[in-house]
C-alpha positions as CSV (number, residue, x, y, z in Angstrom):
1,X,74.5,-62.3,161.1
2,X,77.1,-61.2,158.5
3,X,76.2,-60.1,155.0
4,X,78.6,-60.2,152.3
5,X,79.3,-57.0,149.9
6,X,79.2,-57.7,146.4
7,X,82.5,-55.5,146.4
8,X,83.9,-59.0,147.9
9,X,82.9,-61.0,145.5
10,X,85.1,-62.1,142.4
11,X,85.1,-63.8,139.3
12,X,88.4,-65.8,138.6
13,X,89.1,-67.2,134.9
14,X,91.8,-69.1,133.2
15,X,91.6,-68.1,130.0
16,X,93.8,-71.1,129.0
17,X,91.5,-73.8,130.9
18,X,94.0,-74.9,133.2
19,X,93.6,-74.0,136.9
20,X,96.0,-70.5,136.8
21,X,93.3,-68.2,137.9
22,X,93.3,-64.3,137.6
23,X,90.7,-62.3,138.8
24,X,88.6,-60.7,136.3
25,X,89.3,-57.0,136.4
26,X,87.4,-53.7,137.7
27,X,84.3,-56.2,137.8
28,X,81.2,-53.6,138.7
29,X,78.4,-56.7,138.4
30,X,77.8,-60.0,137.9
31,X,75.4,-62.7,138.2
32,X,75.6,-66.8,138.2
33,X,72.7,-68.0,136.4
34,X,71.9,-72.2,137.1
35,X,69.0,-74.0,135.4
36,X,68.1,-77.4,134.1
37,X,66.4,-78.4,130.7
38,X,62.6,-80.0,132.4
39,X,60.0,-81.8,130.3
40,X,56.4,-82.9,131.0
41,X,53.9,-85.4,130.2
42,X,50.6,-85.3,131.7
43,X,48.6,-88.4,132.0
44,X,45.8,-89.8,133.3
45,X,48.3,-91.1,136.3
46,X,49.3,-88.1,136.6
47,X,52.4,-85.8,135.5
48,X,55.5,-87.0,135.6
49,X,58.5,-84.2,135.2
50,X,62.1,-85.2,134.0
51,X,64.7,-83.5,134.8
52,X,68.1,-82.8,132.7
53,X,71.5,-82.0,133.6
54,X,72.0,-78.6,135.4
55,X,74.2,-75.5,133.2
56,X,75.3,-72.4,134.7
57,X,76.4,-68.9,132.7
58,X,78.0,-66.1,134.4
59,X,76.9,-62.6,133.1
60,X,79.3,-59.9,134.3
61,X,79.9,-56.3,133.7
62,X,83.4,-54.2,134.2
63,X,85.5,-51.4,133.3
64,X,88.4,-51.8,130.8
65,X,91.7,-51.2,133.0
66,X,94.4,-49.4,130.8
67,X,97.1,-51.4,132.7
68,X,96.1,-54.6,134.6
69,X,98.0,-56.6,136.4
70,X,99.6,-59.9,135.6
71,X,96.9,-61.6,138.4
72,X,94.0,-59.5,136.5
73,X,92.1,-60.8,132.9
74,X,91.4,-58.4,130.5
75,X,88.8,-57.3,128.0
76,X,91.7,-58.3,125.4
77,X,92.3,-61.7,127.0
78,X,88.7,-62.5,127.0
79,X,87.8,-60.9,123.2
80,X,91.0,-63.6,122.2
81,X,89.2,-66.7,124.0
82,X,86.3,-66.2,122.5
83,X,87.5,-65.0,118.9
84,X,89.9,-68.4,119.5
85,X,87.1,-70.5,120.8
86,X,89.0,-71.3,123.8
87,X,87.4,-73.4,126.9
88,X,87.7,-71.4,129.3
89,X,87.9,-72.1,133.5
90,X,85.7,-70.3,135.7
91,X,85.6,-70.1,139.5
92,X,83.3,-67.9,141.9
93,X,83.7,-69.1,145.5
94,X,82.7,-67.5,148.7
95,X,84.5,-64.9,149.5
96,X,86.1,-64.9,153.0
97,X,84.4,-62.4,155.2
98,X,84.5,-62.1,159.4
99,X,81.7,-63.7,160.5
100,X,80.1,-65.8,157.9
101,X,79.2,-69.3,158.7
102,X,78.9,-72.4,156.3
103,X,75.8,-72.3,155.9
104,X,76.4,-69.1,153.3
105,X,79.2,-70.8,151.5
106,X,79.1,-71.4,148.2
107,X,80.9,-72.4,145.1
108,X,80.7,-72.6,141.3
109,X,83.4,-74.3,138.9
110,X,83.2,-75.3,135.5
111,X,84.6,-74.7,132.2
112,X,82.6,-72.7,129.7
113,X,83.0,-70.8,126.0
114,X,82.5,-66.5,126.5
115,X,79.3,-66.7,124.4
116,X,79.1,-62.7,124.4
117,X,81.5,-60.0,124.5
118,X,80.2,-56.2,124.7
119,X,82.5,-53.1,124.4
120,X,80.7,-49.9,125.7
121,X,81.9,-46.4,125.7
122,X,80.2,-42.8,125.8
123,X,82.2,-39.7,125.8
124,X,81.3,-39.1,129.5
125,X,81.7,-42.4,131.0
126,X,84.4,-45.0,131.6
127,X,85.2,-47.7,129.0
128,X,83.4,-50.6,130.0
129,X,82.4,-54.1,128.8
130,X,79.9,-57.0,129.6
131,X,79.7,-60.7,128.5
132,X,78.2,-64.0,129.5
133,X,80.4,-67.4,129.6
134,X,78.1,-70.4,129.2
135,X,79.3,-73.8,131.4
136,X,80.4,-76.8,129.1
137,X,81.0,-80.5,130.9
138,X,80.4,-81.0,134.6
139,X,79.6,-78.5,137.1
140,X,81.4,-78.4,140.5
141,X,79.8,-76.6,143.5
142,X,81.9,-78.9,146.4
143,X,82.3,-76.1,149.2
């Protein structure tokens, strides 16, 4: 059985919505969050529970990168989507790693607005920022 490293993992945006990925850059954490809207009504049929369409968010943390490269986004590229209300393209797929089967793939598409931005700096630590992107539209999670 193969585990996969979180070091493995990346998040790829297009900040222009299209389908030009760059990997989002010195990425120290992240999570994809999924979760549908439910309602209830209890009777004396019993309850019934309806079920909305599914979102996702990604929340991510990383280190600002004085130089990145032309396949890395930025804290700058993101802080001008979200100042510019841009729709942005988001892609976490499973990263390929020796050994893993496909039962542990998995993938997450959608486009989404950066709903938070968060510069963080101490004078004895890295630069580093954290935001979420929220998913607008249609998900897509086709391995």
């Amino acid at each position: 059985m193969a585990q996969v490293l979180g070091s493995n993992q990346n998040i790829d945006i297009d900040v222009a919505g299209g389908s030009s990925y760059k990997t989002l850059v010195c990425l120290s954490s992240s999570s994809v969050n999924t979760s549908a809207d439910s309602t209830q009504d209890k009777t004396n049929c019993g309850i019934f529970t309806a079920i909305g369409d599914a979102s996702m968010s990604i929340d991510f943390s990383a280190v600002c990168e004085t130089a990145p490269t032309v396949s890395q986004v930025s804290y700058s590229s993101l802080l001008t989507a979200m100042t510019s209300k841009t729709l942005v393209n988001i892609k976490v797929a499973n990263p390929v790693v020796s050994g893993s089967s496909i039962g542990a793939a998995y993938y997450h598409q959608f486009l989404g607005y950066i709903t938070s931005l968060k510069l963080d700096q101490t004078s004895t630590d890295f630069i580093k920022f954290s935001g979420t992107i929220a998913s607008s539209g249609t998900l897509d999670i086709t391995v």
